[in-house]
N, C-alpha and C positions, 0 to 999 in steps of 0.2 A: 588411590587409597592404600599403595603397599606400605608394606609395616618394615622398616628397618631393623626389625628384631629376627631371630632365627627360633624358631619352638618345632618341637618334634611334628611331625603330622599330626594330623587328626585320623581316628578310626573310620573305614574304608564308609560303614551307614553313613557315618554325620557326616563325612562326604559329601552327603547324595540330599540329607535333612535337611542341614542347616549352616553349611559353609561354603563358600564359593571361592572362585582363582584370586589370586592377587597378584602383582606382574604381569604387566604390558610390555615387556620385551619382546613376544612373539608375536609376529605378522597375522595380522585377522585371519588373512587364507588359509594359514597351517594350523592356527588355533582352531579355525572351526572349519575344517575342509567338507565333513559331513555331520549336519547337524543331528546330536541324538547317537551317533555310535558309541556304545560305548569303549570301544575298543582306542577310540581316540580321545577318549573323556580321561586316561588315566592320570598319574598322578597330581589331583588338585588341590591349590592351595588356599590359604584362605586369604576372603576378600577378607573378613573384619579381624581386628586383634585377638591372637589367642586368649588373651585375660578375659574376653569379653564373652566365648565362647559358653555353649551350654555346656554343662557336666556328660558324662557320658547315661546316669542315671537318668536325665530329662530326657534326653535322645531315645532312649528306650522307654521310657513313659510315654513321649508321642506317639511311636509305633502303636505303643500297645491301646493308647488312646482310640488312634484310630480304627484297631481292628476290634477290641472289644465293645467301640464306639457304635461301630458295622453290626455287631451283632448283637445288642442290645437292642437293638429297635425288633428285635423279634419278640422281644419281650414287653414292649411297650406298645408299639403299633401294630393293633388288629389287620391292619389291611396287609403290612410286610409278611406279617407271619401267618397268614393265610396263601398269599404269594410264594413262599418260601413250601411252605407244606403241600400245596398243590403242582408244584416242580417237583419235586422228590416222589411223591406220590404218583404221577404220570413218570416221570420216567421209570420209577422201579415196576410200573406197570408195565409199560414198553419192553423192559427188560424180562420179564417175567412172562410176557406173553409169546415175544420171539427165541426164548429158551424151551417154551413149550412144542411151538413150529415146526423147531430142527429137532426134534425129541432125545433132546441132551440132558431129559433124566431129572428127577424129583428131589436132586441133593442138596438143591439151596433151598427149598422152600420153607425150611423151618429157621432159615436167616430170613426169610423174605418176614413171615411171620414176627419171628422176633424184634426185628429195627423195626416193625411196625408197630409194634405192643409200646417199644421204647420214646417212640415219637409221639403214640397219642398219651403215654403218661406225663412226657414233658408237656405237652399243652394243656393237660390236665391242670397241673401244678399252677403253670401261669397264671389258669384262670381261675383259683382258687387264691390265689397271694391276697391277702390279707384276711382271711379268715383261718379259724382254730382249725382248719382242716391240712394247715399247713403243714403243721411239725409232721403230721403222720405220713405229708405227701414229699416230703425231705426227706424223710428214711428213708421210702421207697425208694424215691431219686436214684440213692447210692446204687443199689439193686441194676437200676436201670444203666449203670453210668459201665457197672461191672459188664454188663452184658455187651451196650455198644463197645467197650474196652476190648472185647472177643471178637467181634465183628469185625472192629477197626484192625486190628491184626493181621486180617484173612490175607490169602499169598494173591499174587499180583493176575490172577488169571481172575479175582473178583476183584477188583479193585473200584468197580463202582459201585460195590455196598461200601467199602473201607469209606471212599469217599461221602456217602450219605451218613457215617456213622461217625465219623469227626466229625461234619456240620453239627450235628446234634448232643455231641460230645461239648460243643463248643457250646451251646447254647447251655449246655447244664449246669460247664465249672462257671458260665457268666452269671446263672441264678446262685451259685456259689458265691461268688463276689471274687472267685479269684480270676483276674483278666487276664493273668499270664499267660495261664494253662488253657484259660480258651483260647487266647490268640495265638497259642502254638497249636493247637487241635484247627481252627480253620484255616491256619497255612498248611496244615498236612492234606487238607481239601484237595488245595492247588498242586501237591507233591505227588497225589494218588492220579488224580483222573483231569490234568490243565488244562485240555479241554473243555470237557464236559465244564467245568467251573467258571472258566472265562467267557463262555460262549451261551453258557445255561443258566447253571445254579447263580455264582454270584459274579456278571458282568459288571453289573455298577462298583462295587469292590475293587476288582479287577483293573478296571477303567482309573480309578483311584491309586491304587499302589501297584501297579506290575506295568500300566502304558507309559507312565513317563522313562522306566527304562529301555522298555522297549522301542520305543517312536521310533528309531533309523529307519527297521524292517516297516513299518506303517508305513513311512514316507516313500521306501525303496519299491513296495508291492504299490502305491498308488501311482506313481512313475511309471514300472511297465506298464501297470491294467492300461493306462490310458495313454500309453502308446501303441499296445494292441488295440484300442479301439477304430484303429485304420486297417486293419487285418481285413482280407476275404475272409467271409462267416466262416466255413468250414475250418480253414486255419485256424481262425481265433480263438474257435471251440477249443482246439486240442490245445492251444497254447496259455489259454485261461487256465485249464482244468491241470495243468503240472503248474503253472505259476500259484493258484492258490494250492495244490497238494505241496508244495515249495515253504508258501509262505505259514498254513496250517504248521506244519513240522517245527519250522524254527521259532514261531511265537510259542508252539508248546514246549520246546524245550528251555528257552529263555526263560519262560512260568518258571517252569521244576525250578530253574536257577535258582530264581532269584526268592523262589519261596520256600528253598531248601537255605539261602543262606539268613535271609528273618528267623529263620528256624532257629541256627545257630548261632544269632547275634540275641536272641534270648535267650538263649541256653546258656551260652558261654561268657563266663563273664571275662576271661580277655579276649573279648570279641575282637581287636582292634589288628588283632593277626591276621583276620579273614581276609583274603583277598577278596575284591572284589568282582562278580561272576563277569566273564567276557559274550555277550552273545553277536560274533561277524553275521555279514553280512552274508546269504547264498554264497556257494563260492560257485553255481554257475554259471556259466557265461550270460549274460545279461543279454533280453530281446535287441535290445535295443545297441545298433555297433557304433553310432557316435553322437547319438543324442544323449543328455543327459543334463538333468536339472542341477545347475550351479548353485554352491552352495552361495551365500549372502555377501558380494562382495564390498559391500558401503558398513560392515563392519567395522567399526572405529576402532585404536588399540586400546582405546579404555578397558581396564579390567571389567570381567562379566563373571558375575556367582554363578555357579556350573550348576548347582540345585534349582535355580531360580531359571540358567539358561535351557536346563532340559524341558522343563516344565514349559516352557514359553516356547522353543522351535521346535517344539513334537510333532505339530500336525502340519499339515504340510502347508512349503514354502511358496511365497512370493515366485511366479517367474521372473530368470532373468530377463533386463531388458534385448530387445532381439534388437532393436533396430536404435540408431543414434538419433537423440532428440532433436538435433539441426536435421537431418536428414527427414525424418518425419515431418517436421516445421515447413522443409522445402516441398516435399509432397503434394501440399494444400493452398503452395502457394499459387499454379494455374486456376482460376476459378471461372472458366471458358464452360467447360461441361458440368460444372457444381453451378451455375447462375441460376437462382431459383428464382421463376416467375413473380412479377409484380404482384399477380393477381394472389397469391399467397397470403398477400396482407388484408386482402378484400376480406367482405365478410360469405364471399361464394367460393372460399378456399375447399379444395378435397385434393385426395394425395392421388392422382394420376398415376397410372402403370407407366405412362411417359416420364412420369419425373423419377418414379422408381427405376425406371431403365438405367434412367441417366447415371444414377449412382453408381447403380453396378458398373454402370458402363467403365466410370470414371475409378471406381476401385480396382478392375484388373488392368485400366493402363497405365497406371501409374506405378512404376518401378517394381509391380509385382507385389504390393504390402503385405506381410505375410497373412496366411489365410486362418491360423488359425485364433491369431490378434485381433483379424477381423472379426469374428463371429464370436469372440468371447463374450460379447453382450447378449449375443443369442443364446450363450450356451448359460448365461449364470440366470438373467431373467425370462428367456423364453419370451423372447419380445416377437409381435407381428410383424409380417414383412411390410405392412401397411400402417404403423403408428403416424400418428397425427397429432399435433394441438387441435385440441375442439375450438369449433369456429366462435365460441365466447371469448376464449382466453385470446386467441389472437386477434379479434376484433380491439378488444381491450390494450393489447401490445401498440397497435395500429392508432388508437385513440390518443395512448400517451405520445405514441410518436408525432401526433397532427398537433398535439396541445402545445399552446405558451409555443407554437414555433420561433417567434422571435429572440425565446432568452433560449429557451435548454431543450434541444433536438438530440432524440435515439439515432445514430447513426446506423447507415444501411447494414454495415459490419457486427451492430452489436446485435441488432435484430435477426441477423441472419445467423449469427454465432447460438442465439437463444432458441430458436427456432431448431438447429442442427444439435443442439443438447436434449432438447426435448422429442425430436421425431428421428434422428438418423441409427441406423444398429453398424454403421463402420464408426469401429473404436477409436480410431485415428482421425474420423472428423472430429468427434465429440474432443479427442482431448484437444485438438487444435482451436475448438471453438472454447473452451477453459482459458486458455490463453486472451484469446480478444476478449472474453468477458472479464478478465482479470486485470489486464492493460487499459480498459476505459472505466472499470472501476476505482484502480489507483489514478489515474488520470483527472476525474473526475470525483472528488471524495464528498460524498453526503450527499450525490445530486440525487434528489428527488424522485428523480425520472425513472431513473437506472433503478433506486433502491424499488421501487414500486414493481418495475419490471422481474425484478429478479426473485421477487418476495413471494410473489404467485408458487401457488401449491403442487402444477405441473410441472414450472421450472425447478422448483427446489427438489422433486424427484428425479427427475432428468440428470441435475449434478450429482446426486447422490447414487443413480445406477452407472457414473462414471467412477466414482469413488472406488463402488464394490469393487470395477472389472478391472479399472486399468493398472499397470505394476510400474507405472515410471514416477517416481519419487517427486520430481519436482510437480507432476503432475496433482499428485496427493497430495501435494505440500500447498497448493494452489489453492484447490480445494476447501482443505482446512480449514486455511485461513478466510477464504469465502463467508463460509457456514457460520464460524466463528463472530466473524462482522456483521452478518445479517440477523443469529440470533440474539446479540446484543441491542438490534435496533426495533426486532421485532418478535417477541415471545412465542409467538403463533407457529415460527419456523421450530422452535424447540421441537414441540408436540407434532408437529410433519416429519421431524426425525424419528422422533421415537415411536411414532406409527407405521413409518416405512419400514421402520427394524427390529421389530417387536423384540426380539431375542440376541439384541445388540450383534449379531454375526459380523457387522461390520464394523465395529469397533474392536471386537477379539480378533480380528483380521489385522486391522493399522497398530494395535497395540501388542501383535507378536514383531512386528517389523523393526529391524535395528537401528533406521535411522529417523523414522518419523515419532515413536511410540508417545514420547512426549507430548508432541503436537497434539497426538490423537488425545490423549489425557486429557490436557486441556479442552478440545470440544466436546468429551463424553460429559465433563464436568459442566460447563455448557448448559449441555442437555437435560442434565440433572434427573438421568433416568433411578427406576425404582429399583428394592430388591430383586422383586418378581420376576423384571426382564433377564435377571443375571441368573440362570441357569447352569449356567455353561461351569464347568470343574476347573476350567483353567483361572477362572476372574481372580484367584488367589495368588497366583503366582506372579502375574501378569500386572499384578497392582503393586506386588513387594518390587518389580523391578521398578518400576515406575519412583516409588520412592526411595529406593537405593538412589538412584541417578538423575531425582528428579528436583536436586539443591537450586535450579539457573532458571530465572525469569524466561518463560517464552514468549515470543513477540509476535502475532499473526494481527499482521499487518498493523492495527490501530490497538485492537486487541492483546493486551498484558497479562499474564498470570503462572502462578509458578503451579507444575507438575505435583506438587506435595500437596498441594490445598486437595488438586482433584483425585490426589490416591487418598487421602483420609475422608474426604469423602466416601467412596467409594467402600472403602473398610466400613466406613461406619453401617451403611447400608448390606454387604455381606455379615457385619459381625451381630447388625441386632434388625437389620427389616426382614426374617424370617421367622418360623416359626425354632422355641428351643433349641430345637434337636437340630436343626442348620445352621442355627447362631454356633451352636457349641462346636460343630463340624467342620464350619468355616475358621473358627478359631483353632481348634487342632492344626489346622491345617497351615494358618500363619505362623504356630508353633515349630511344626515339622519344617517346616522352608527357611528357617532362621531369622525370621521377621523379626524377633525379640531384641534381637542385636541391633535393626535398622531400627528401630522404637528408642528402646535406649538411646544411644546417638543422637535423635530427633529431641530426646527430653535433655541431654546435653551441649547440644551445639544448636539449637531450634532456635525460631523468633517465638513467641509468647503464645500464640494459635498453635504454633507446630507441636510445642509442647503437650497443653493444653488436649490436643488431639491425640499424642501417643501417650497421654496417661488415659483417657475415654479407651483406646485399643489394647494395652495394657490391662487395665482394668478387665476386661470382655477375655481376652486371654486367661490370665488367672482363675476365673470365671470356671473357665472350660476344663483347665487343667491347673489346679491348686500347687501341684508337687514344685513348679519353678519359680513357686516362692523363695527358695532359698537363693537360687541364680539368681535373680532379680535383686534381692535383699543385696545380695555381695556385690553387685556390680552398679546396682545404679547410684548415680550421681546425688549426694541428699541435698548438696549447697543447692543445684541445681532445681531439686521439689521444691526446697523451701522458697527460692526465686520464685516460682511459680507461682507458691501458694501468697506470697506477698504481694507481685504482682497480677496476677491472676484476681485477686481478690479488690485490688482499685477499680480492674477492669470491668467487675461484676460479671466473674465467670461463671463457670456452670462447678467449680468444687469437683472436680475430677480427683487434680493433685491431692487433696485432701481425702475421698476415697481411697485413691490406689496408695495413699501414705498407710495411714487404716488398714488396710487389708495387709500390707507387707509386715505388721507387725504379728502379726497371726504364723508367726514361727514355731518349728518343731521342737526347739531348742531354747530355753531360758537365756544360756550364754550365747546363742544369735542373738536374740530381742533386745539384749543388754549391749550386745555391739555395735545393732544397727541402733538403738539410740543414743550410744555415746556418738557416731557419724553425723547423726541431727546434732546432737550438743556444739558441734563447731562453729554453728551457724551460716550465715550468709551475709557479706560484704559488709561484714562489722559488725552485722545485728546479732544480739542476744537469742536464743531460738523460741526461753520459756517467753521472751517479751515479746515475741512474735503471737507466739500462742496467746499470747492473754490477748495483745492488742485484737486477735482475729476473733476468741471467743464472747470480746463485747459487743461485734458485729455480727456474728454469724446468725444464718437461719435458724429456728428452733429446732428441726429435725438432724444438724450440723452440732449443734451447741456440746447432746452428750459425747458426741468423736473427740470433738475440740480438748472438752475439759479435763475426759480421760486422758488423752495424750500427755496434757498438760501437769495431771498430776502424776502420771509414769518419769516425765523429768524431772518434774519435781522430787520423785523419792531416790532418783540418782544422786542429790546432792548430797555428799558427806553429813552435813547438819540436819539430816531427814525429818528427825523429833520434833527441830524447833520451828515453829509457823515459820509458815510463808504465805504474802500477798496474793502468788500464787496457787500455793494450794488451797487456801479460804476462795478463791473467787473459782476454782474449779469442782471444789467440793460443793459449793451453793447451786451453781451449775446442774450437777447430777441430780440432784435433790429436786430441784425444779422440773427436773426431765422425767424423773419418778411419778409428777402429780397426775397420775390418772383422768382426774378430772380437768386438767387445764389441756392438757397434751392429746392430740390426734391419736390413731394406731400407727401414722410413720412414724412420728416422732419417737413412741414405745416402741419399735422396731429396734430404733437407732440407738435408743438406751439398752437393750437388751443386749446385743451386740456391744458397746461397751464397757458392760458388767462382765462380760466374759472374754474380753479383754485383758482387763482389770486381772482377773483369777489366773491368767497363764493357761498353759497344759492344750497344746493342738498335735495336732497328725499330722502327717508330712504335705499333707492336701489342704492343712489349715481349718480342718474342723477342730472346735472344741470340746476337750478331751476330762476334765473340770467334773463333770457329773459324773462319767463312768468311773472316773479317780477315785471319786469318795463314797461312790455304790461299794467299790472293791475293799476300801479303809473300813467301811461299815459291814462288813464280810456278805456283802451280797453279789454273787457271782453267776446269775441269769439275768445281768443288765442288758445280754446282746445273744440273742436266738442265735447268733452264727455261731457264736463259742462253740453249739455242738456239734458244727461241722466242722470237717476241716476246708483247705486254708483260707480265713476270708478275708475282713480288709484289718489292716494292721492296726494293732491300737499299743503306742508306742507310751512306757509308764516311767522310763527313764532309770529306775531304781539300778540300771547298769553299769549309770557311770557316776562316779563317785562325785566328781566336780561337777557334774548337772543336775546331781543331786543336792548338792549343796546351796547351790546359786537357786534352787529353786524355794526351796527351805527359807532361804534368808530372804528371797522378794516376798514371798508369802507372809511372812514375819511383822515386814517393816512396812508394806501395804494395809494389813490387818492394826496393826497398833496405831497410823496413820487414819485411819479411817474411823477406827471406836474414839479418837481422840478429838482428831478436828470436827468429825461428822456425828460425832455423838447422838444428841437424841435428834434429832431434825434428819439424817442419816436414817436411822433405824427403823423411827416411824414408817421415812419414806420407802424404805424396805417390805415392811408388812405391809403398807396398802398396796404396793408392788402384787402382791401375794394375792390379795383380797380382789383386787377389784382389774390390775394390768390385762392384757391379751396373755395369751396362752406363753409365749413365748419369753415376755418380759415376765412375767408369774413364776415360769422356771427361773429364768437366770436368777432372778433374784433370790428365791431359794438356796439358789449354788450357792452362792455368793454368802448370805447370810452360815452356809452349813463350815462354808471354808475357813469363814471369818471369827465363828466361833469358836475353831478348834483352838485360837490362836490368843482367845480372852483370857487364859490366866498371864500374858506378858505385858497389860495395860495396867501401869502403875497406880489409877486413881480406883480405889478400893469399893465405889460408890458404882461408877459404872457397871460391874459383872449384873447387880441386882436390879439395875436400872434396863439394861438390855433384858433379862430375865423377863422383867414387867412388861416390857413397850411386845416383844416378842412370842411369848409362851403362849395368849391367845390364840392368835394366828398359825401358828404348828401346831397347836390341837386339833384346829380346824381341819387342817390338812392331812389330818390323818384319819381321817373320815373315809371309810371302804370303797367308797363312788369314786375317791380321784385315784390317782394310775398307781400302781407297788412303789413305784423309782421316787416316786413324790412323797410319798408314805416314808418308806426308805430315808431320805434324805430328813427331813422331818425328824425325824425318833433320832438320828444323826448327832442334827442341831440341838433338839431338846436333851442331848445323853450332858452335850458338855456344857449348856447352861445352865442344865441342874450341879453339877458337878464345879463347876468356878464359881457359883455365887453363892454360894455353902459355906459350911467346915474348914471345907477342905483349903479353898481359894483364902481364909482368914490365917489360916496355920502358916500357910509360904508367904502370904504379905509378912 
């Protein structure tokens, strides 16, 4: 995927977010000699085209995503932030009680005091948000924010209030709404006290944004522990106790790092000069004098995204293999001391200390297997020295084998093979018996016998604790494709997977690995497990590699299917089978890792599902984080949506394309909107784009129909001849009208028209909320549309009057939408406006208001002289109504708005300039 083009780097973050290598000139070995160091991670290039890349602005809205993301749930969920308060609480207690001990004197107790005063006034507030006790509990706020400001200052000999008093700081500017400032106040968390933070206040955090750079020292500290775990006790002691006082030291100062330069890539806005922080490895001598876990050498030289690679070989590696496959093969080929008695198939079978001897016997003379290969089954399941098949299941093996002998007989080998899956703990029979059971499987395809045998619920556990333990590749690869074939022939094996694994461990295991991960895809996808099972922080990163690299049908055995079906799977289940607040999280997170770019791509080069799926993942993204609306708008492919939505729509899709169309027009900017639809205007493979739209909005669903028609008529008012009818704009405007009937249309349906009416009006935020009402609160001089205003900084509300030519462009759509509409939609239009008012859901009730207050400023440019007093009529009811005490000031407001300029055009006044 390298790019023949030369472009400056990227900035050292989005490095680490959302770019990865490009160039496979370097040998796997030197590209990855240690997985996770960053010291050998440095200069990375990108896998995807610079053009393609996020803005440096998204890059930093992720970040901040996810950490004001983090700390938002203290303000939403009771259970966090009682969690959160009870850490702080106990430890300032701890603190406070062992400063009394050593009688070091009564100097902090009035910090102790005060960050306590500060803390219960912030929960205070929380649990007052939406009642009139608010405003009064906002000023105070400030108060509060002044004092943790003092606290947080204090010199480095307190440094664990500093740290409790940015946590709380954080939590303030986030009821603020400014996420900046909180999320530089809880990286200062991690800059005061990285311990205590990583290990206490916020691990889950932690875990999330500071271990994927750190993972080498993870990997490097699990390496010795558990080569000290051969040590004499006494030794071990002392050499545990400086390996973690070793490993402590450098994770915390890696924190500082890396939480001091988030610091400065929000601060600074040419962050792109920051070097990136180095944290080596110990520099000393290592327990260990010539063992040492090899890094991955079945590394292909296919390019690997360095964001995507860290995140994926963090935790720790696959063993290298120790012993050569043939050589293991030969091993198990004497079967003198391995002959297991006849009577085994009986139904008076029991597992004899004789026959257990035997094993043993047979594992130390044989070449010496290494020992601790051998007992890896023991070490990961904790298996009995005496496992057995119960004398049911192997009666039943015995039965099939006696059946139909004349056509189709269980050989002694296969039986024996099943049997040593199922009861042996040397790792070296079990994989050797993967082989015979795999060789008379291919041998035999669909025989009855076998698939019966193999289907049993002991045996399919029995392959499955070979899967977990063993690290020889073909072995796995065996495996796989086993499971794969048997859950196609028998569902039941599904749900025996996903019981044996409740928390998929063994799929995040085969899907960190560099040469099987696909495979694995494919049978998780299989499996078809839940959200629920998918716990684990990495499912995200681990699924974008998957569809970076997952274009190639895989073949397990009979078994066909491409890697991309089972990562959009996958996504789809991260991005909406959880509750909000993890839908949105997990979505940040496909942000932060450059997912966006693998999406794109997928809605450009895809077959018609692939698409289809990365506009559904798209869609859920924006969701989460609205801001890379504009990256998106610039980069994606529109011939490419409209394919979709043409094809897509024979197929009787699910209207994704058509959502995430919809949603991208919800720009910050008039002359974006007008860009990206002159981009539609080109069309697709000859076709017209408005004829597209019409054809789709005579078919489309009803809750589809107001998307459609708005759209429809936004092209339409692109055309030079705007004024004069069009086919289209009559069958879009009926359209709307229809979707206004309160009484025929559902509350989706009014959802969908609400949405786009405001549309329709222009005017969003950089996040794509609609900006339309506050606009003409402000026009109408009312300036407490938004309680934040009297605080400082909250969320932007962008009104454009900055720039002269967006000013313009705004002016003139609003113009020639407004005259377009009293014209074609006349009374049928207007009516349908006021019952909008009267009788719609809450939400269509407003918009239409908007809509009606915008569209009136704009009636004295409608040439038919009859109209102003006809809209007066159909209208003025209904704004009377509305100005009735009981509905909200903004409604009222807007109201008295509309009624200034219909009183005012359908007068005097409005007769004198015709």
């Amino acid at each position: 995927m390298a790019s023949s083009q030369h472009h400056k780097l990227p900035q050292p973050l989005s490095s680490y977010i959302c770019n990865g290598p490009k160039g496979s000139s370097s040998s796997s070995s030197s590209q990855f000699k240690r997985v996770g160091s960053t010291s050998e991670r440095s200069n990375p290039k990108s896998l995807v085209s610079e053009d393609s890349r996020m803005d440096e602005s998204s890059i930093i809205t992720a970040v901040i995503g996810i950490l004001s993301g983090y700390i938002g749930r203290y303000v939403r969920d009771d259970n966090f932030r009682r969690i959160i308060r009870e850490k702080c609480n106990s430890f300032l207690d701890r603190v406070r009680t062992r400063k009394r001990r050593k009688d070091l004197g009564d100097d902090d107790d009035e910090i102790f005091v005060n960050i306590e005063f500060c803390m219960k006034k912030i929960d205070k507030l929380i649990e007052d948000q939406g009642t009139k006790k608010q405003v009064t509990m906002m000023k105070s706020l400030r108060n509060s924010i002044e004092l943790l400001t003092k606290i947080s200052s204090l010199n480095s000999s307190k440094s664990y209030l500093s740290s409790c008093a940015h946590l709380y700081l954080a939590i303030a500017y986030k009821l603020h709404k400014n996420d900046r400032v909180s999320s530089k106040h809880l990286l200062q968390v991690f800059c005061y006290s990285p311990n205590l933070a990583r290990t206490y206040l916020l691990p889950d955090l932690w875990d999330h944004l500071f271990l994927p750079h750190l993972l080498h020292l993870k990997i490097w500290y699990t390496s010795e522990f558990e080569f000290l775990s051969n040590e004499f006790h006494g030794e071990k002691e002392k050499k545990v106790k400086v390996l973690n006082k070793v490993y402590n030291e450098k994770m915390d100062s890696g924190t500082y790092l890396f939480a001091m330069y988030y610091k400065q890539w929000l601060k600074v806005s040419g962050a792109s000069e920051l070097p990136l922080p180095i944290v080596p490895l110990p520099s000393r001598p290592s327990f260990r004098s010539s063992r040492r876990m090899s890094s991955d050498s079945s590394i292909s030289n296919t390019s690997i995204n360095p964001n995507l690679y860290k995140e994926v070989f963090g935790l720790k590696q696959e063993q290298q293999k120790s012993t050569n496959l043939r050589d293991q093969t030969g091993i198990l080929t004497p079967r003198k001391g391995l002959e297991i008695d006849k009577k085994m198939y009986g139904d008076d079978y029991r597992c004899s200390s004789v026959q257990k001897e035997d094993r043993k016997s047979f594992g130390r003379s044989s070449n010496q297997i290494d020992k601790n290969k051998a007992h890896q089954r023991l070490d990961y399941f904790q298996c009995l020295s005496c496992r057995f098949i119960p004398t049911e299941t192997m009666s039943k093996i015995n039965y099939i084998k006696s059946k139909n002998a004349s056509s189709s007989v269980l050989s002694s080998d296969l039986v024996e093979a099943i049997t040593t899956i199922c009861s042996s703990d040397i790792l070296t029979e079990c994989e050797f018996a993967i082989r015979v059971v795999t060789k008379a499987w291919l041998n035999s395809p669909g025989d009855p016998l076998i698939e019966e045998a193999l289907t049993q619920s002991i045996v399919v556990q029995g392959i499955l604790e070979v899967l977990f333990v063993s690290t020889e590749d073909e072995i796995l690869e065996l495996i796989i494709s086993i499971l794969a074939e048997l859950i196609t022939r028998n569902d039941s094996i599904r749900q025996i997977i996903l019981n044996s694994d409740p928390q998929l461990e063994l799929f995040v295991r085969l899907l960190r690995s560099t040469s099987l991960f696909l495979k694995a895809s494919v049978l998780l996808y299989l499996s078809k497990p839940m959200a629920k099972q998918m716990i684990s922080s990495e499912w995200v990163p681990l699924i974008l590699r998957v569809l970076e690299f997952g274009d190639k049908l895989q073949t397990l055995f009979t078994v066909q299917c491409s890697p991309q079906v089972a990562a959009f799977y996958i996504l789809d289940q991260l991005l909406n089978g959880f509750d909000e607040d993890k839908n949105l999280e997990n979505a940040r997170q496909v942000l932060s890792l450059g997912g966006l770019t693998l999406l794109i791509k997928r809605i450009d080069d895809g077959e018609i599902h692939e698409k289809e799926n990365s506009a559904l993942i798209i869609s859920c993204c924006l969701r989460a984080e609205g801001s890379c609306r504009s990256y998106l708008a610039e980069n994606i492919n529109k011939s490419s949506l409209l394919e979709l939505i043409v094809l897509g729509r024979k197929q009787n899709s699910s209207g994704y394309a058509l959502s995430l169309l919809f949603e991208l027009l919800h720009l910050d900017r008039r002359t974006k909107i007008l860009k990206f639809l002159r981009g539609l205007k080109d069309g697709w493979s000859g076709l017209n784009t408005m004829h597209i739209f019409f054809i789709y909005l005579q078919k489309a669903p009803l809750e589809e129909r107001p998307l459609v028609a708005v759209i429809l008529l936004m092209l339409d008012l692109m055309e030079d001849k705007h004024l004069k009818g069009s086919i289209y704009r009559e069958e879009a405007i009926e359209a709307i009208v229809a979707a206004l009937n309160c009484k025929m249309c559902d509350d989706r349906v009014q959802q969908q028209s609400a949405k786009a009416l405001l549309l329709l009006g222009g005017h969003f935020s950089y996040a794509g909320e609609s900006l339309m009402e506050n606009l003409l609160l402000q026009k109408a001089g009312f300036q407490e549309f938004c309680l934040e205003d009297s605080f400082p900084p909250c969320k932007e509300i962008v009104l454009y009057d900055s720039i002269h030519k967006e000013e313009e462009e705004g002016e003139s759509w609003q113009k020639r939408a407004a005259c377009v509409l009293f014209k074609s939609g006349n009374k049928r239009l207007l009516s349908a406006l006021a019952n909008s008012i009267a009788n719609g859901i809450p939400s269509l009730a407003r918009a239409s208001l908007t809509t009606i207050s915008w569209m009136c400023s704009y009636l004295h440019l409608v040439e038919d002289t009859k109209l102003p007093q006809m809209a007066f009529s159909i209208l003025t009811p209904q704004l009377l109504q509305s100005l009735n005490y009981d509905n909200d000031v903004e409604e009222r407001v807007l109201s008295s708005y509309s009624l200034l300029y219909l009183t005012k055009y359908s007068g005097t006044y409005f007769l004198d300039i015709s």
